[in-house]
C-alpha positions, -999 to 999 in steps of 0.1 A, spaced: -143 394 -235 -138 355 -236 -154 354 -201 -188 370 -215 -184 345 -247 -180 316 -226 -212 328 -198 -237 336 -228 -224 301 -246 -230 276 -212 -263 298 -206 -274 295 -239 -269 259 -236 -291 259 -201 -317 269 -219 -309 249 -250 -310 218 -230 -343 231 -208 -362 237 -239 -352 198 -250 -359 183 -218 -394 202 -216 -400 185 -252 -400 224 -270 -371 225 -290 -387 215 -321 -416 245 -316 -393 271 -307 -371 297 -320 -346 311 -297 -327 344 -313 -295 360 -301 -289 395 -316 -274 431 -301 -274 465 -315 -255 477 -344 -214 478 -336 -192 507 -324 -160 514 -336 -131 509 -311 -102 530 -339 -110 513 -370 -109 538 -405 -99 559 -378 -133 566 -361 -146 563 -328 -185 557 -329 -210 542 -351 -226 564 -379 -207 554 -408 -214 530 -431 -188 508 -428 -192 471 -417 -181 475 -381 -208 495 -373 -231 484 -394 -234 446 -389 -255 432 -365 -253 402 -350 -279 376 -357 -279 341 -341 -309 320 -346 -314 279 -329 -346 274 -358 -376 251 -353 -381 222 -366 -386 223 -410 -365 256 -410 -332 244 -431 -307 274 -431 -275 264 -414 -245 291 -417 -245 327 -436 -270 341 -452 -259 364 -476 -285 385 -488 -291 420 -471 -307 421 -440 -316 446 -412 -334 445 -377 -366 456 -394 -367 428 -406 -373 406 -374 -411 413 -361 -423 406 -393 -402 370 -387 -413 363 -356 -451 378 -362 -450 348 -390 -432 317 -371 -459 326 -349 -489 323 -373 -499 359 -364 -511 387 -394 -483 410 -406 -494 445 -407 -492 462 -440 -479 489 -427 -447 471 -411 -414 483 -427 -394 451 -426 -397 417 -447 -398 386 -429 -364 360 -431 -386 332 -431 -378 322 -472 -345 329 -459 -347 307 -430 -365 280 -455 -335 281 -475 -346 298 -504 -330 331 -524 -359 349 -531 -354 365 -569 -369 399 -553 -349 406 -521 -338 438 -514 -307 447 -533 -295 478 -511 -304 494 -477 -311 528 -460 -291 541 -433 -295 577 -420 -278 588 -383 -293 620 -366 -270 641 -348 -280 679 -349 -264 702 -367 -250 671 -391 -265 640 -398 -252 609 -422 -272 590 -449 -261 566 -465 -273 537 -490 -251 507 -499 -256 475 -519 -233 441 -514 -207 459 -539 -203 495 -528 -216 524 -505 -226 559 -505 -219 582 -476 -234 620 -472 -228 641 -448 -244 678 -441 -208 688 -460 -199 660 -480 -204 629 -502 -185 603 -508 -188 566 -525 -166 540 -514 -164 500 -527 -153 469 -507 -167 489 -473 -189 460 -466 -181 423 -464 -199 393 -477 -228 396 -446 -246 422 -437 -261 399 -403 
């Protein structure tokens, strides 16, 4: 594991360093991110579909252009909806009304917009039995084909 770290760190910094040289730091945003987590035994599960943080975080680095000012955490709730709309406006393009996401860049700017979402939708397919679930930064709820269940504290302070 610390092999791949260290490779996607010095190769990050390639192009980190190529970008500067060329003179387009400033103009660009360069974005890290993977799919949604697996878990490898924690809560005692093996996979993905429940709501816990584990599998529910997704990673999100972002190297910001120049007059963005978030540095660290943000805390409010995200998802990867959430990222064409970003990049449709750092790039000066129209968002389409019919997008489902809401752009980070008030987020990005440094600001904690009064109206962001206060809870998320999450619903995995698998036939016969599928799993939805909605959670907010203080507590989730889990149903199953067979069950429901509300638990607190399943998320941490992040959900990037």
């Amino acid at each position: 594991m610390l092999k791949v770290v260290k490779t996607l760190d010095d190769n990050v910094g390639r192009l980190l360093d190529h970008l500067k040289e060329q003179g387009l730091l400033d103009n660009t945003l360069v974005v890290y991110t993977s799919d949604q987590g697996f878990y490898m035994g924690e809560h005692g599960w093996f996979d993905k579909r429940f709501m816990y943080e584990e599998s529910l975080a997704t990673p999100l680095l972002m190297h910001l252009p120049k007059g963005l000012k978030a540095r660290g955490d943000i805390n409010e709730m995200v998802q990867n909806i959430d990222y064409a709309p970003t990049f449709l406006e750092l790039a000066g393009a129209p968002i389409p009304a019919d997008i489902q996401g809401v752009s980070l860049v008030p987020l990005l700017q440094g600001k904690h917009p009064k109206n962001w979402r206060k809870s998320i939708y999450y619903h995995y397919y698998e036939y016969p039995q599928s799993t939805v679930c909605v959670a907010t930064t203080a507590c989730a709820t889990i149903a199953t084909n067979s069950s429901i269940s509300t638990t607190t504290s399943m998320l941490g302070n992040s959900m990037i």
